[in-house]
C-alpha positions in Angstrom: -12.1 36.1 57.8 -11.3 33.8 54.7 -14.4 34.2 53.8 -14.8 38.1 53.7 -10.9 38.6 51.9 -12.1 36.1 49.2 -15.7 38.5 48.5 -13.2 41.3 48.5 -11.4 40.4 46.3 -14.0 39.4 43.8 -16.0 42.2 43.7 -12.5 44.0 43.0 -12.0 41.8 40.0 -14.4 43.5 37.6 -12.7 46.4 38.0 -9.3 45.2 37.4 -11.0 43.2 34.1 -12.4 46.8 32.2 -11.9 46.8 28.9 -11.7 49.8 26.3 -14.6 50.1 23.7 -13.5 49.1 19.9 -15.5 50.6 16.8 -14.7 49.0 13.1 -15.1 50.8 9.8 -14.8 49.0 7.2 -14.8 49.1 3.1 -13.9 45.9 0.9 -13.7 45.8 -2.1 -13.8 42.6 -4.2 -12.0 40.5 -1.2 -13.6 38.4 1.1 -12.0 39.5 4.5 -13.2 39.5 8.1 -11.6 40.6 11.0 -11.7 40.1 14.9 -10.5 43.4 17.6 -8.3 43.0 20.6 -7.7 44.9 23.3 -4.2 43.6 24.2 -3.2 46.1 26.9 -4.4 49.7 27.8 -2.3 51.7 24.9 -2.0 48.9 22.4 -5.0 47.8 20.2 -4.9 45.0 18.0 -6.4 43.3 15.0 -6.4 40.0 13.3 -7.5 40.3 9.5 -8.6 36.8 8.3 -8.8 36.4 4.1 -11.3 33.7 3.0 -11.1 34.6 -0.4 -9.2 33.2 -3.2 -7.2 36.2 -3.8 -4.4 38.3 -2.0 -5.5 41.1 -0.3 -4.1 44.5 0.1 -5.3 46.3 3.2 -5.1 49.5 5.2 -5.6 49.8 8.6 -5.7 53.6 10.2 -6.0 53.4 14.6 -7.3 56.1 16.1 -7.5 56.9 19.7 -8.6 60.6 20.7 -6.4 63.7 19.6 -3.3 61.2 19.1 -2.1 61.2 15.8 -3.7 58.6 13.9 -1.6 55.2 13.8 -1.7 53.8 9.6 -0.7 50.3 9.0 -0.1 48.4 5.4 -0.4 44.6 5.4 -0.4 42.5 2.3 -3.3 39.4 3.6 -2.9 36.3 1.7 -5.6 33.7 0.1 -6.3 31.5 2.8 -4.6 33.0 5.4 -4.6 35.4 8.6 -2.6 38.6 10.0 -2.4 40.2 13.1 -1.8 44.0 13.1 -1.2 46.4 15.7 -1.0 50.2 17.1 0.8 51.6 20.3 0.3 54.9 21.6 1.6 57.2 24.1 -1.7 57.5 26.0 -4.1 55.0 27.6 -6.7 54.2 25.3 -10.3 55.4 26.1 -12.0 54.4 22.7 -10.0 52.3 19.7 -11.6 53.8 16.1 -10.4 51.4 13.3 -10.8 52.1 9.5 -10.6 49.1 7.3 -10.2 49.4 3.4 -9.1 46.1 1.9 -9.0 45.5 -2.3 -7.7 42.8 -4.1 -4.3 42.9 -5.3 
C-alpha cells in the first residue's frame, strides 16, 4: 500500500512542478548586462539584471502577460553589481514577454 501512495504521488509531482514559459527581448546599448528570468509564483515574474561592465547602467524593463496592461519598471544597475526586478498581475500568467533596453548612464 506504501508502495502504491508513494508512485501516486510522484507521478502527481510533475504536475504540481509546471512552470510558465518566459521570452526576453533585449536591446543594449554600450553596457555589458546579462540577465537571468524567474518564475517566482503563478502571477509574479521576475528578473535579475547582472552589470559586468565598468559603467552604471540605466534600464527598462516592460512585463507583459496577455491582454493585461503591460507592467514598466526603471532600475538604475550599477558597475559590478546585480538587481532583481519584478511584475505582479491580476491574472495567472500563461506566457511572461519581457523587453530589455539598457544604455549607459
Amino acid at each position: 500500500m506504501k508502495k502504491c501512495c508513494l508512485a501516486l504521488l510522484l507521478s502527481c509531482l510533475p504536475l504540481a512542478a509546471m512552470a510558465y514559459p518566459i521570452d526576453v527581448e533585449k536591446e543594449l546599448t554600450g553596457v555589458k548586462v546579462d540577465y537571468t528570468t524567474y518564475d517566482t509564483a503563478y502571477d509574479i515574474g521576475a528578473i535579475t539584471l547582472n552589470n559586468y561592465g565598468k559603467v552604471p547602467a540605466a534600464c527598462r524593463v516592460m512585463f507583459r502577460n496577455g491582454p493585461e496592461a503591460p507592467r514598466v519598471r526603471r532600475v538604475n544597475v550599477p558597475a559590478g553589481k546585480s538587481v532583481d526586478v519584478t511584475a505582479k498581475f491580476n491574472r495567472q500568467i500563461i506566457k511572461l514577454r519581457i523587453n530589455l533596453d539598457c544604455k549607459a548612464e
